[in-house]
TORPA-4810 file (N, C-alpha, C, O; in nm, 3 decimals):
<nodes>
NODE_1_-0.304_1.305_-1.280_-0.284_1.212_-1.170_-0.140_1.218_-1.119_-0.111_1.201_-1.000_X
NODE_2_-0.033_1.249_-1.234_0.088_1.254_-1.149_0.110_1.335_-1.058_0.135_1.322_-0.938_X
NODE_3_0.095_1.442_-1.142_0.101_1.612_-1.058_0.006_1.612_-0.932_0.020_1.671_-0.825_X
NODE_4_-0.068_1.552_-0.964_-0.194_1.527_-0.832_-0.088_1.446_-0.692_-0.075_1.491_-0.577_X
NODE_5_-0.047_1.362_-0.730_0.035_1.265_-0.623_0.161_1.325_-0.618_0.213_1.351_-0.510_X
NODE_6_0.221_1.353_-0.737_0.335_1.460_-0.673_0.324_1.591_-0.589_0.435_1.618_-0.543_X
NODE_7_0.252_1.659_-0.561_0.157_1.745_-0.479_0.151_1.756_-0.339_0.195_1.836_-0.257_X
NODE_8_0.044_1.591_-0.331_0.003_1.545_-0.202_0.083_1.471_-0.132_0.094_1.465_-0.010_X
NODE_9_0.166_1.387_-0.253_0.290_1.319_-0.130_0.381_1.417_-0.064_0.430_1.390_0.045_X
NODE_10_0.401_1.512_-0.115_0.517_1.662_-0.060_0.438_1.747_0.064_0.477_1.776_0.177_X
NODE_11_0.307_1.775_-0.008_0.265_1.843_0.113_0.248_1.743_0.251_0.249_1.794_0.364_X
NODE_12_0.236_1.634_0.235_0.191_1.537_0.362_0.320_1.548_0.365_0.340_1.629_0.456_X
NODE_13_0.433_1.514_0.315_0.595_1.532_0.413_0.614_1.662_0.484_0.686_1.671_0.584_X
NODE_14_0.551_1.762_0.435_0.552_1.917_0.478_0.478_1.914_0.586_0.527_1.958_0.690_X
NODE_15_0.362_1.868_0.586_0.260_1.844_0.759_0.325_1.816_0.803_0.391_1.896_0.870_X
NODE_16_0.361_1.666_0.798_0.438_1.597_0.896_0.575_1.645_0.986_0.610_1.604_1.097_X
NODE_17_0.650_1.759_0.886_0.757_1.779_0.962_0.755_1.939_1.014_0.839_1.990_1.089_X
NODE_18_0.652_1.996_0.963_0.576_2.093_0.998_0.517_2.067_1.166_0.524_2.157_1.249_X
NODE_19_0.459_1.924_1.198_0.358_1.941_1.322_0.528_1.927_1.410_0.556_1.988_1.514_X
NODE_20_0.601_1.855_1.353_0.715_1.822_1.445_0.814_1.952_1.486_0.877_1.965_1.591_X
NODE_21_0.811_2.022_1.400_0.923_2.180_1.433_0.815_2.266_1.479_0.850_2.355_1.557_X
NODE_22_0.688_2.259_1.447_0.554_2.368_1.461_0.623_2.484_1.378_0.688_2.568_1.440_X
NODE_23_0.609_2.494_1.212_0.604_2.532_1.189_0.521_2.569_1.077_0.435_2.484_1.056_X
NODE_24_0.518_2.683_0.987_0.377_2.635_0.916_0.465_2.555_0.784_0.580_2.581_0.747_X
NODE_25_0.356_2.437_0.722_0.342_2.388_0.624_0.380_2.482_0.469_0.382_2.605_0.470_X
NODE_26_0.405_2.410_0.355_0.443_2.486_0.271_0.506_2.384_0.155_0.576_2.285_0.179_X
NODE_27_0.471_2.425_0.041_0.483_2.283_-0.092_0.641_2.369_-0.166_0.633_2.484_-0.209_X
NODE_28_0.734_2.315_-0.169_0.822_2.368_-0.232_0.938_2.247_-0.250_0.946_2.143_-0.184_X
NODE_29_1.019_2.291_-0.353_1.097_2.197_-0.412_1.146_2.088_-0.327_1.151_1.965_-0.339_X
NODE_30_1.185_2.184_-0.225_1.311_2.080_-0.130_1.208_2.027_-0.064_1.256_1.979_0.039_X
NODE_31_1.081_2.009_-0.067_0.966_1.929_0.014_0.976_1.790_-0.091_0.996_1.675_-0.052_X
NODE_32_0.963_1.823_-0.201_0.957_1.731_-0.311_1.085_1.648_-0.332_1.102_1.538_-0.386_X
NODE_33_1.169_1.734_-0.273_1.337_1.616_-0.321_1.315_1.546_-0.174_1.301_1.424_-0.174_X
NODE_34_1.311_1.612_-0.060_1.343_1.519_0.050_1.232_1.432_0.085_1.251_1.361_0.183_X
NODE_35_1.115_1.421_0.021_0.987_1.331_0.021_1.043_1.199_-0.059_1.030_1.081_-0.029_X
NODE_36_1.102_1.250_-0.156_1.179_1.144_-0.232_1.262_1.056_-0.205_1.263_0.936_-0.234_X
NODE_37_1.351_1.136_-0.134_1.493_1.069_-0.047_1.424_0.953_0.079_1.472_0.842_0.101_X
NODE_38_1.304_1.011_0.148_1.319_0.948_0.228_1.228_0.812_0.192_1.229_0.716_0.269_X
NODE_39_1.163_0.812_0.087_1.112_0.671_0.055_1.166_0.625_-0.008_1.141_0.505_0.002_X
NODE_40_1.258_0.649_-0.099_1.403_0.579_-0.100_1.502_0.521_-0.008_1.581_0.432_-0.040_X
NODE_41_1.493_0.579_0.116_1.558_0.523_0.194_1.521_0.435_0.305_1.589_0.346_0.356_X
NODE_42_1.394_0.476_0.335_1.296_0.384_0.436_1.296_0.221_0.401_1.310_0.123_0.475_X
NODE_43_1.270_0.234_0.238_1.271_0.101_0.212_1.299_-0.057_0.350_1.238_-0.138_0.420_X
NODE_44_1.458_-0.003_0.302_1.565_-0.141_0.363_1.493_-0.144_0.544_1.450_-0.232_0.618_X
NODE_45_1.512_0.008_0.552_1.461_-0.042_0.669_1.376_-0.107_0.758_1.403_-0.174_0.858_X
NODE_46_1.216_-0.060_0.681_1.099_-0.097_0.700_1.140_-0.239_0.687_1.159_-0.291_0.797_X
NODE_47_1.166_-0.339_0.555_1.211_-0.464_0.558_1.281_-0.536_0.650_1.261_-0.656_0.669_X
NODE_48_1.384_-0.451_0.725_1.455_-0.491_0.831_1.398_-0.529_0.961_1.411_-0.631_1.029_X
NODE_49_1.318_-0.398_0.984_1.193_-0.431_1.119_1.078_-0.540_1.075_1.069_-0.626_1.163_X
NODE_50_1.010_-0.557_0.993_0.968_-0.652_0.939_1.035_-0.799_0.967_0.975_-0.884_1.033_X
NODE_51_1.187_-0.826_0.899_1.208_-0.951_0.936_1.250_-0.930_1.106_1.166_-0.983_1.178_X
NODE_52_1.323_-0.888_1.154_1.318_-0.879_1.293_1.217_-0.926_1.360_1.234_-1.007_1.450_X
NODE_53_1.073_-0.872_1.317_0.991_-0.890_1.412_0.946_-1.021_1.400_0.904_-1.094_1.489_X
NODE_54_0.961_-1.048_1.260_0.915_-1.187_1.213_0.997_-1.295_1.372_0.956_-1.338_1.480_X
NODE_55_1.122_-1.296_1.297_1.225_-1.388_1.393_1.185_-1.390_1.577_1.183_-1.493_1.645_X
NODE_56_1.159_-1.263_1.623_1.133_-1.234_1.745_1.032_-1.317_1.742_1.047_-1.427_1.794_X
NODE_57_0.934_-1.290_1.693_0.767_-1.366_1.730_0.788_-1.496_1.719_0.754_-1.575_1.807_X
NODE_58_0.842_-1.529_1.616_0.894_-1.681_1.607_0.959_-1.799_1.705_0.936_-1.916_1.737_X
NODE_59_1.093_-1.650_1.742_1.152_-1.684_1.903_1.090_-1.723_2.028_1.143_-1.804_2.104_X
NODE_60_0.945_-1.650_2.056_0.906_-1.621_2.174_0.791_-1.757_2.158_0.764_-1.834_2.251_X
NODE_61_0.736_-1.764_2.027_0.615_-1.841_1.980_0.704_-1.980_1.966_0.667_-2.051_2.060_X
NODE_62_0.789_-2.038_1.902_0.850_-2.199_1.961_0.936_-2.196_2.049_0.941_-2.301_2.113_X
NODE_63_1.007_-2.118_2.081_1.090_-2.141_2.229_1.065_-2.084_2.353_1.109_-2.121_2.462_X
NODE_64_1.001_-2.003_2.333_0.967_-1.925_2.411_1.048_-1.854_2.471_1.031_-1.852_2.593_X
NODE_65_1.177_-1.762_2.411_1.212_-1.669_2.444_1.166_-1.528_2.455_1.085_-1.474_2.380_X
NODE_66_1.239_-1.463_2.576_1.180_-1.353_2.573_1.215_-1.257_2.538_1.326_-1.211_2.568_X
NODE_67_1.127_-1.199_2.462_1.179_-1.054_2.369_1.099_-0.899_2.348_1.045_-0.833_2.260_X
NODE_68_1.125_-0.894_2.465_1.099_-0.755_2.522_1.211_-0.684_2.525_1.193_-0.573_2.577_X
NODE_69_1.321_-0.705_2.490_1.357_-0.585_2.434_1.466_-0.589_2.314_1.452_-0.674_2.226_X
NODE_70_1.559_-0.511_2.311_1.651_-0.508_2.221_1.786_-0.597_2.206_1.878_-0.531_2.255_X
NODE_71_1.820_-0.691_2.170_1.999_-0.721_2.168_2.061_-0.752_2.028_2.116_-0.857_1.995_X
NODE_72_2.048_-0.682_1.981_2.086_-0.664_1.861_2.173_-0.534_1.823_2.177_-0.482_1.712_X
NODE_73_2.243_-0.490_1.940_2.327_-0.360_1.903_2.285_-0.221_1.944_2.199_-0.192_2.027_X
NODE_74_2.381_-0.116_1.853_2.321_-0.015_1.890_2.208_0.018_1.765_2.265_0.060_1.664_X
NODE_75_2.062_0.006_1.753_1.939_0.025_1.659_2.027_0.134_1.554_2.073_0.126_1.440_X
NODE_76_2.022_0.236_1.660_2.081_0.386_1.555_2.168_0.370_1.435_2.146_0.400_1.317_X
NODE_77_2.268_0.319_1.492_2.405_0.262_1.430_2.367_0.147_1.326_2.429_0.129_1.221_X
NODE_78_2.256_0.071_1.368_2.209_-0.054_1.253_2.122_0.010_1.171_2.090_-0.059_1.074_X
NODE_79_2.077_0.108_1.175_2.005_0.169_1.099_2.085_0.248_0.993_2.080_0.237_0.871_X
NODE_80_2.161_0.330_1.070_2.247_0.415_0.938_2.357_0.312_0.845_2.415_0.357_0.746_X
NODE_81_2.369_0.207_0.880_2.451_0.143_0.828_2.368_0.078_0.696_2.410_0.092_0.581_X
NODE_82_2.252_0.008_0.729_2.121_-0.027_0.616_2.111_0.094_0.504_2.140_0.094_0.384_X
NODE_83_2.066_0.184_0.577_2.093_0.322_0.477_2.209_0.352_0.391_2.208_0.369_0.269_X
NODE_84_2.315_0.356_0.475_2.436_0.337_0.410_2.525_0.263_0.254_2.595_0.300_0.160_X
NODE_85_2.466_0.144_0.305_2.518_0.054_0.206_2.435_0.045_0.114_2.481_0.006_0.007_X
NODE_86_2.270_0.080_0.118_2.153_0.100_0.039_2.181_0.182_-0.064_2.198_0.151_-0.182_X
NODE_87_2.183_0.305_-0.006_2.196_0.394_-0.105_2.334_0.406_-0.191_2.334_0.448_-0.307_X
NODE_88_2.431_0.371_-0.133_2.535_0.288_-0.279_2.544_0.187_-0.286_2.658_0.145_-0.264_X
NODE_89_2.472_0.119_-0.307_2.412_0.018_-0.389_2.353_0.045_-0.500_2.379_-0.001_-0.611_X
NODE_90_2.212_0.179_-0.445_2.151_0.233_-0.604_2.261_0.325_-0.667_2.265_0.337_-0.789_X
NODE_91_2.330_0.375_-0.603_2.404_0.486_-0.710_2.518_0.379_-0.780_2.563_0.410_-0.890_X
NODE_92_2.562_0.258_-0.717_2.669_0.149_-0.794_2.547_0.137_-0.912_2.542_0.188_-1.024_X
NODE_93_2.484_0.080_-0.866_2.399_-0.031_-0.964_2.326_0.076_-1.114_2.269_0.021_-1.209_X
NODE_94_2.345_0.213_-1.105_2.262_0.270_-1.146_2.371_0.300_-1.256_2.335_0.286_-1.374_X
NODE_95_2.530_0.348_-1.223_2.612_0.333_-1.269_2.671_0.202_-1.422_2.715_0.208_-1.537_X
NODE_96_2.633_0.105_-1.325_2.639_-0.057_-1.413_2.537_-0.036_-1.497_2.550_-0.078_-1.612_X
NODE_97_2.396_0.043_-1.454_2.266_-0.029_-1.623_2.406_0.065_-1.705_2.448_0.004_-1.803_X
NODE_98_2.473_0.188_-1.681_2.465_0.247_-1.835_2.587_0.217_-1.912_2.615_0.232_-2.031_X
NODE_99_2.675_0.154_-1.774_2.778_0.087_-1.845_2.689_-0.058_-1.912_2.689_-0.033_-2.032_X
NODE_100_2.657_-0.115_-1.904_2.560_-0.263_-1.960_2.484_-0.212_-2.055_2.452_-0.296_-2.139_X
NODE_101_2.430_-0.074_-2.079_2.374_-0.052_-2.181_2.472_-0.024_-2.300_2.466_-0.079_-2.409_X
NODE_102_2.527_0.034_-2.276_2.625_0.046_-2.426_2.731_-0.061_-2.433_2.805_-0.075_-2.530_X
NODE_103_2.735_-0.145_-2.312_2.886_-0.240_-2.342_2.778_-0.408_-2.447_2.821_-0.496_-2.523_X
NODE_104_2.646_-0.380_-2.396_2.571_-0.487_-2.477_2.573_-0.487_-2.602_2.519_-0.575_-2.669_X
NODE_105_2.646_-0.374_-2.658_2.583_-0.368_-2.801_2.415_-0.413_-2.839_2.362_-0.518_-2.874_X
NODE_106_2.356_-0.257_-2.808_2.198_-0.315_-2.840_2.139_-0.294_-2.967_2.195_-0.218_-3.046_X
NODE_107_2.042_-0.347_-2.995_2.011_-0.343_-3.114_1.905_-0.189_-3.097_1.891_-0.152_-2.980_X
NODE_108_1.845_-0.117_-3.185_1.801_0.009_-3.167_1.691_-0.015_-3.096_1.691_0.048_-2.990_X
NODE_109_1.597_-0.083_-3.114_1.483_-0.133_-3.014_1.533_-0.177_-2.908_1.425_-0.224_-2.873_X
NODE_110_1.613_-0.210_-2.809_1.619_-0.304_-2.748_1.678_-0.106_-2.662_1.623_-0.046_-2.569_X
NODE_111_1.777_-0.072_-2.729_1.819_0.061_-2.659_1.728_0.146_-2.620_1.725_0.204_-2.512_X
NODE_112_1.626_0.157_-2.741_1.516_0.253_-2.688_1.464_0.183_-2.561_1.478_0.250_-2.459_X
NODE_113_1.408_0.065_-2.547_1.333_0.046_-2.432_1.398_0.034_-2.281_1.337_0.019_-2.176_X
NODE_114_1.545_0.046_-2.303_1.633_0.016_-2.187_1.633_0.168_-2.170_1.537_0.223_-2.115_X
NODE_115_1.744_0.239_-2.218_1.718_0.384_-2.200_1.632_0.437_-2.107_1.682_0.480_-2.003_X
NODE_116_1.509_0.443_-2.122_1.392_0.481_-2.070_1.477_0.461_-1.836_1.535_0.523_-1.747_X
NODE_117_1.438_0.382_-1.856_1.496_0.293_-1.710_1.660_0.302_-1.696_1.733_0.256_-1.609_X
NODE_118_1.676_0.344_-1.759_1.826_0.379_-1.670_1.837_0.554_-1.683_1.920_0.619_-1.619_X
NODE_119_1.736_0.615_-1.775_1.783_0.751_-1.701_1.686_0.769_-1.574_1.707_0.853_-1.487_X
NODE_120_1.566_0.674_-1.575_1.446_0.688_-1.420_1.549_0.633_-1.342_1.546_0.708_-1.244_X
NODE_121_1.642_0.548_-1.319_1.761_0.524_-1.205_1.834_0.597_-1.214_1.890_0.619_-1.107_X
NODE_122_1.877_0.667_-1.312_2.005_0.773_-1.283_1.923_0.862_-1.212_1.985_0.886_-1.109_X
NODE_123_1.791_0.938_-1.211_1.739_1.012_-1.110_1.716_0.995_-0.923_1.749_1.062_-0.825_X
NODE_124_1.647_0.875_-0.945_1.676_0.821_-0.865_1.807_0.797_-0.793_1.783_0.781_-0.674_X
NODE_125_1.918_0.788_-0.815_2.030_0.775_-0.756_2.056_0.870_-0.717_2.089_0.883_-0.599_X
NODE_126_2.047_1.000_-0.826_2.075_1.175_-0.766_2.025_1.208_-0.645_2.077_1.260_-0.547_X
NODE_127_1.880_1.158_-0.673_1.807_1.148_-0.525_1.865_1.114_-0.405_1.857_1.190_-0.308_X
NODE_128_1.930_0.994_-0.402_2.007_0.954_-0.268_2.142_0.985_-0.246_2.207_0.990_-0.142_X
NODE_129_2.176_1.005_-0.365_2.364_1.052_-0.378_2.348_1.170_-0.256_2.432_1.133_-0.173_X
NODE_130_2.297_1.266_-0.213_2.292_1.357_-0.100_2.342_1.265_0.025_2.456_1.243_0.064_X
NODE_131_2.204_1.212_0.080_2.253_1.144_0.206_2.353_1.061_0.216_2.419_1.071_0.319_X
NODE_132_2.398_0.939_0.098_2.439_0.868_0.114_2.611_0.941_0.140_2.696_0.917_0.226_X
NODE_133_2.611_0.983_0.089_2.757_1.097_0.083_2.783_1.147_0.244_2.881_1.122_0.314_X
NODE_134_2.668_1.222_0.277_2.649_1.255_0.435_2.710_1.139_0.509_2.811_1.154_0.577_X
NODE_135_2.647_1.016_0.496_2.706_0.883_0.577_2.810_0.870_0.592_2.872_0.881_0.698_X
NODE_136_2.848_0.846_0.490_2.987_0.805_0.473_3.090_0.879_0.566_3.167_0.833_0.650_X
NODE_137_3.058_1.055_0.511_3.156_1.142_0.543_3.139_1.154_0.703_3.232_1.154_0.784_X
NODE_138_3.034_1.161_0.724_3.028_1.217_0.895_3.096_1.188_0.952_3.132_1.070_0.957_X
NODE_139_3.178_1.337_1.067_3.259_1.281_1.140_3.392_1.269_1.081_3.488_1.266_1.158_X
NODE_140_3.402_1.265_1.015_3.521_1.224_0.926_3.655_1.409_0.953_3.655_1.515_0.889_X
NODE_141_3.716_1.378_1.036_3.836_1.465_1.028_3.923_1.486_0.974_4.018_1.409_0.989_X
NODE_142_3.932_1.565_0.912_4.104_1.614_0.779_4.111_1.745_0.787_4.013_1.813_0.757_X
NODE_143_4.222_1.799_0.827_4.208_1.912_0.798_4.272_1.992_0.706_4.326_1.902_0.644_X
NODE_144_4.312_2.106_0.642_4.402_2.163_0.548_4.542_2.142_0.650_4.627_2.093_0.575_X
NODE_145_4.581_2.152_0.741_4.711_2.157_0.792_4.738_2.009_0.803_4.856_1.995_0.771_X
NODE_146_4.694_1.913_0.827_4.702_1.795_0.754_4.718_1.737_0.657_4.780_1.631_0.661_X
NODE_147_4.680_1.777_0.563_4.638_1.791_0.401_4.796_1.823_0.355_4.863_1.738_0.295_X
NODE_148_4.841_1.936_0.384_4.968_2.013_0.337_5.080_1.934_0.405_5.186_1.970_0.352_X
NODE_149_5.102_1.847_0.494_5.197_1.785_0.493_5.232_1.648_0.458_5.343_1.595_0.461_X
NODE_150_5.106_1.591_0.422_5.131_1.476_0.279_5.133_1.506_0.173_5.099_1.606_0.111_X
NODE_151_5.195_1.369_0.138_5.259_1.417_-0.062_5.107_1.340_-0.119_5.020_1.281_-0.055_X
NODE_152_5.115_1.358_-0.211_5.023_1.299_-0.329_4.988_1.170_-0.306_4.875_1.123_-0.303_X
NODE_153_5.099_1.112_-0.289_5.067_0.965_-0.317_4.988_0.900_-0.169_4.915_0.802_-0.154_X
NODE_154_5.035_0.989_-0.084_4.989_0.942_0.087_4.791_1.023_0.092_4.701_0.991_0.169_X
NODE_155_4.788_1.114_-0.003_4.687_1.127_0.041_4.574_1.062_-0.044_4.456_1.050_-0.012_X
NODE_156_4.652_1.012_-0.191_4.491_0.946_-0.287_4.505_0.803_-0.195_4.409_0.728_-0.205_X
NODE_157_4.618_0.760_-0.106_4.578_0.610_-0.028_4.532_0.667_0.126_4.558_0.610_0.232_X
NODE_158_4.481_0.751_0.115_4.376_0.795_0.249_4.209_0.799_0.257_4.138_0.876_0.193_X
NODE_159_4.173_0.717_0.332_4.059_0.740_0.315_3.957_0.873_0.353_3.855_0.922_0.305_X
NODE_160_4.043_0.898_0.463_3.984_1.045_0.506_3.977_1.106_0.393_3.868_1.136_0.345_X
NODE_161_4.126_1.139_0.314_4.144_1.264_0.234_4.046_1.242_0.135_3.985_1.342_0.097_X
NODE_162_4.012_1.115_0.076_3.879_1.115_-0.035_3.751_1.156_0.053_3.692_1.241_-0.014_X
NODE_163_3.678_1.133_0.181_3.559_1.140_0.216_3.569_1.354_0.209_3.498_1.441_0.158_X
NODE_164_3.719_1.356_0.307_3.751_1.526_0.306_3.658_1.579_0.147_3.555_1.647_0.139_X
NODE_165_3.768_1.498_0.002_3.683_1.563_-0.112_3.561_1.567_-0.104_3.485_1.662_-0.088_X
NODE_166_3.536_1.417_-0.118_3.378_1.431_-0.115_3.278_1.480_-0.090_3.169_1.460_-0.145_X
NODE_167_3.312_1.571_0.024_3.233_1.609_0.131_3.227_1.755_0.040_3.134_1.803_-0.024_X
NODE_168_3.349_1.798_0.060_3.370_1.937_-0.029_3.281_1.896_-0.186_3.218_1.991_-0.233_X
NODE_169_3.278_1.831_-0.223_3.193_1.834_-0.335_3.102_1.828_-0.363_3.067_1.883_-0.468_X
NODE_170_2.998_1.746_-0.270_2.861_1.716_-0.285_2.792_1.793_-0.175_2.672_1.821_-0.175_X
NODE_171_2.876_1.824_-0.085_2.767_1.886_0.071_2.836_2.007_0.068_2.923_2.038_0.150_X
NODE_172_2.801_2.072_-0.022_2.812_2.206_-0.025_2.652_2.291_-0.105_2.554_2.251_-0.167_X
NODE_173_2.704_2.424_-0.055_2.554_2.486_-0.109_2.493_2.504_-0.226_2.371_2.501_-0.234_X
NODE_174_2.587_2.529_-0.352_2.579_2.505_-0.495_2.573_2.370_-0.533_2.514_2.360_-0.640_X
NODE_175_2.604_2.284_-0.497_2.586_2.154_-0.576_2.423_2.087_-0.502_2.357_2.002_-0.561_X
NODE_176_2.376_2.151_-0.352_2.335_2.086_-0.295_2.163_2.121_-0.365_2.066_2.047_-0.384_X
NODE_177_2.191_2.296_-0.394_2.059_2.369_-0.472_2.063_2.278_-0.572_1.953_2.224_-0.580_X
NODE_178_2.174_2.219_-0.685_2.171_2.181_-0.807_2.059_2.037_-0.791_1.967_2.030_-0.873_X
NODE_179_2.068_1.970_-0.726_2.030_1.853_-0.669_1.906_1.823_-0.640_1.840_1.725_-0.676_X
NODE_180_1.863_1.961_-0.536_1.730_1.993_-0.523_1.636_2.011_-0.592_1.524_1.965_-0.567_X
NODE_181_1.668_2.089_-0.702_1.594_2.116_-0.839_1.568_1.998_-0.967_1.459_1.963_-1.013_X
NODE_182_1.752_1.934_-1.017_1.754_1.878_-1.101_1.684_1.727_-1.051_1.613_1.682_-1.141_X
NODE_183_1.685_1.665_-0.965_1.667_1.503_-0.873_1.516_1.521_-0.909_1.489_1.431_-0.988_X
NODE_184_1.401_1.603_-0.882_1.291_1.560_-0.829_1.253_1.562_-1.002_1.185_1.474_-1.055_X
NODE_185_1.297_1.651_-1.059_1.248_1.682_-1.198_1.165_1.550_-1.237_1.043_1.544_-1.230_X
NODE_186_1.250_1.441_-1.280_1.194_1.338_-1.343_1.007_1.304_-1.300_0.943_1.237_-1.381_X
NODE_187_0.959_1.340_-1.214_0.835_1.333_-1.171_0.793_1.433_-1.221_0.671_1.416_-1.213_X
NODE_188_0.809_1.534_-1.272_0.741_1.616_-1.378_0.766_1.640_-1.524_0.722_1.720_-1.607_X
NODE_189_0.854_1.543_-1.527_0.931_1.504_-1.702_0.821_1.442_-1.752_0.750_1.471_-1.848_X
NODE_190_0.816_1.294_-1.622_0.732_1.151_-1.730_0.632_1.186_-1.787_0.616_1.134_-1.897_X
NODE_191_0.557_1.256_-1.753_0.427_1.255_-1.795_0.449_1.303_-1.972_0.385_1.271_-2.072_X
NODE_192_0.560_1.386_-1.955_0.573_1.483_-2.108_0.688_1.378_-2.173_0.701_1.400_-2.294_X
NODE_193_0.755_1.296_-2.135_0.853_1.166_-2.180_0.762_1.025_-2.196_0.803_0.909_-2.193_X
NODE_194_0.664_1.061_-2.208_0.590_0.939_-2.280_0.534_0.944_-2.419_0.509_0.850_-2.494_X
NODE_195_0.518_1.104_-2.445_0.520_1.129_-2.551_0.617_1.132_-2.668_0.605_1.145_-2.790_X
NODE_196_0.719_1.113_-2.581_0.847_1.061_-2.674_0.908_0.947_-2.689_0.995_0.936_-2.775_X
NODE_197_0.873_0.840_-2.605_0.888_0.712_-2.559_0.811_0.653_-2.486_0.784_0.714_-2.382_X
NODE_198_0.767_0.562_-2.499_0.625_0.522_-2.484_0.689_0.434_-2.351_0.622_0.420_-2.249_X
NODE_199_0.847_0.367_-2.367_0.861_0.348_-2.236_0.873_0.407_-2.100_0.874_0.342_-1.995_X
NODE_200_0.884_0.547_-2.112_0.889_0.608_-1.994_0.740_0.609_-1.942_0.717_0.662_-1.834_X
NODE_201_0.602_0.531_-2.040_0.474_0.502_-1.958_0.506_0.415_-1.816_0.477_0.439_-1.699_X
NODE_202_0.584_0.296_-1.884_0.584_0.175_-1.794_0.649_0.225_-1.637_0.597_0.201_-1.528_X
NODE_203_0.801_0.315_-1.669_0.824_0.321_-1.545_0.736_0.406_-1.472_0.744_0.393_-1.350_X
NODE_204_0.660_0.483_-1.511_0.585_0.627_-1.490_0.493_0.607_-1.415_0.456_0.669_-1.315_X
NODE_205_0.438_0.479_-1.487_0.337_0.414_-1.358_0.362_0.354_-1.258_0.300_0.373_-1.154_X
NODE_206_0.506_0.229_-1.275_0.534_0.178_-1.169_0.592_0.306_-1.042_0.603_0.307_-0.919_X
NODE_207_0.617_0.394_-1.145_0.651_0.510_-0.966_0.551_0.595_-0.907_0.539_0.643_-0.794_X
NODE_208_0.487_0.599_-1.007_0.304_0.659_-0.962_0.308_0.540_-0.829_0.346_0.570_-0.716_X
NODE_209_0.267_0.415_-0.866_0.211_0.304_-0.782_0.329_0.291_-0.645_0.302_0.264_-0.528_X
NODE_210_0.443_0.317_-0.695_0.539_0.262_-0.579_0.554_0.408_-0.489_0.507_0.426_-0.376_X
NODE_211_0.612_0.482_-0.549_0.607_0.614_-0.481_0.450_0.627_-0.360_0.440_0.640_-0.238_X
NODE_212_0.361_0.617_-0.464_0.197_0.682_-0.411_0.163_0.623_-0.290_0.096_0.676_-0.202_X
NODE_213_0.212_0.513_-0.289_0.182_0.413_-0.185_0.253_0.432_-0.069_0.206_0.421_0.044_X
NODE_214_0.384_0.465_-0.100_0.467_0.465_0.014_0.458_0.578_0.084_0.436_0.582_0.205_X
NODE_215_0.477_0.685_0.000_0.452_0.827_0.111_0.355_0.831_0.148_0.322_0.921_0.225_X
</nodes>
């Protein structure tokens, strides 16, 4: 059943962006990482249009304002920003279980069953660490002849010069293959990590159910 839904959720991202470029369809890794990414990231948003629409209907239904169209900004811009702060959020928060796991002092049961769920979020985070990195950096100008005429201390209090690293580190072609491969793994681990921990059942299913549903 996993392999079954890990499968069909990739190839339906592959149709889908297949009918949109017209090109042909095709099941391969980077179908499987970016199927991932993006229901990871849809989340906030879907929620966002959701309450929006709520408030609008609400608006139009006791006051009767009218809301046909947009004033709430530029959408695009409110959108990447949701994304934005989303996805470090999971890579902060994913960070904190493993500092909280060893700063708790756990007892050996209590580690085994935590464990389980903070390496399914450390995957998960790998997952979004791509785009969320993209956000940030875009756009973002530094150049080496820039670079070479600050000292040290002017450039770790720059924000450019960190997004500059960043960018060089994560959105490049070797780290980006590494990502592709290692991120989706965990969906073909659990099934064989339950046999070693009976908690990697619990999350295994809740991402069967949450994943399956969403793509």
């Amino acid at each position: 059943l996993n392999y079954a839904l890990i499968i069909a959720n990739s190839m339906r991202f592959s149709i889908m962006e297949s009918v949109d470029a017209n090109e042909i369809a095709f099941l391969s890794m980077d179908n499987i990482w970016r199927a991932n990414q993006l229901f990871f990231m849809v989340g906030p948003i879907q929620g966002f249009s959701v309450f929006t629409g709520t408030k609008n209907f609400l608006s139009y239904l006791l006051y009767g304002q009218d809301i046909g169209g947009w004033a709430g900004g530029d959408l695009t811009q409110v959108s990447i920003a949701i994304v934005k702060y989303w996805t470090s959020m999971i890579i902060l928060a994913s960070i904190a279980c493993w500092v909280y796991l060893f700063c708790s002092h756990p007892t050996d049961v209590e580690y085994q069953s935590r464990r389980p769920g903070c390496i399914i979020f450390t995957f998960i985070a790998m997952d979004v660490l791509h785009p969320c990195i993209y956000l940030w950096t875009v756009g973002n100008k530094f150049t080496s002849e820039e670079a070479a005429k600050m000292t040290m201390l002017q450039k770790v209090s720059c924000s450019r010069w960190w997004k500059a690293k960043l960018a060089a580190i994560i959105l490049n072609e070797t780290t980006t293959n590494v990502f592709r491969y290692v991120a989706p793994a965990y969906n073909f681990m659990l099934p064989i990590l339950v046999f070693y921990n009976a908690a990697f059942g619990v999350s295994g299913g809740f991402t069967l159910v949450a994943v399956g549903a969403g793509h």
